[in-house]
C-alpha positions, 0 to 999 in steps of 0.5 A: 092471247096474253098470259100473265103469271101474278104470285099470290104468295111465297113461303119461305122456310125460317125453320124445318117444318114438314106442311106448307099449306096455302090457305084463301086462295082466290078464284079470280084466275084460270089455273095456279102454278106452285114452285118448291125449292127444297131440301130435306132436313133429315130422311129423304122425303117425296112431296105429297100434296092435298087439296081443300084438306081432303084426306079421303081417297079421291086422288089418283096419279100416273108416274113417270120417272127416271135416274139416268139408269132406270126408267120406270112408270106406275100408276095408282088410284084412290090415293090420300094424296099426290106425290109432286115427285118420286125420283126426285126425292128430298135429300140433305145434300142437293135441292130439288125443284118441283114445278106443280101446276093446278089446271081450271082449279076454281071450276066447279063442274069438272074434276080437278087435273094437277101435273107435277115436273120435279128434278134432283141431278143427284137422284132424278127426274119426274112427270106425274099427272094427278087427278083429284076427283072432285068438282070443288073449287080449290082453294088450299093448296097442302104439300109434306113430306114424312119428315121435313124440308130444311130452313131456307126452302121455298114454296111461290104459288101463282095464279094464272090470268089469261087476257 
């Protein structure tokens, strides 16, 4: 079976801002695909992602993470959120890569399971699995931090279409 990755949409940062949100996100493919190249403008801030702008506490993570001298794990339930890193922080200094993957989002009869993959050679590396407890379909995608990215960040969100 063939898989083909279509982008639905790239953001790039003209300017600091702390929310980017992909908003009309169609149904038509099996799982979505974020990808954020980012740097903190100030602070050093941790990814957060909302779905469908839900800030109730139906979000729930498993953590693992390490610094190349420390590893550790955490695991938390009825969140407002997901981390998409921990570890892997924003700095003012390096990028930071996050890959986030949304799987069988546009199910209706499942919750929704979201893995996170983020690295910062400065600070880190992470693998996080989120669950958002709820049977909607996605269609927004919310991540911010607590301060803000630096101009010039990049967030590409793809659908996945298996053939």
């Amino acid at each position: 079976m063939a898989v083909t990755y279509e982008k639905i949409a790239t953001n790039t940062l003209g300017a600091g801002v702390a929310t980017v949100t992909f908003s009309s996100i169609p149904a038509t493919y099996t799982d979505l695909v974020l990808i954020c190249d980012t740097k903190a403008s100030t602070g050093t801030p941790n990814n957060r992602m909302q779905v469908n702008s839900d800030t109730a506490t139906n979000y729930s993570q498993t953590v693992l993470a390490g610094n190349g001298t420390t590893a550790t794990s955490a695991r938390s339930s009825s969140n407002t959120f997901i981390y998409a890193d921990y570890y892997a922080t924003n700095d003012t200094t390096n990028n930071k890569n996050t890959i986030i993957q949304v799987m069988n989002y546009a199910n209706t009869s499942t919750y929704k399971t979201i893995l996170s993959r983020a690295n910062n050679a400065a600070a880190g590396t992470d693998a996080i699995v989120g669950l958002w407890r709820s049977t909607s379909a996605i269609n927004s995608i919310t991540v911010y931090v607590a301060s803000s990215w630096a101009s010039g960040a990049i967030f590409s969100l793809y659908g996945i279409k298996a053939a």
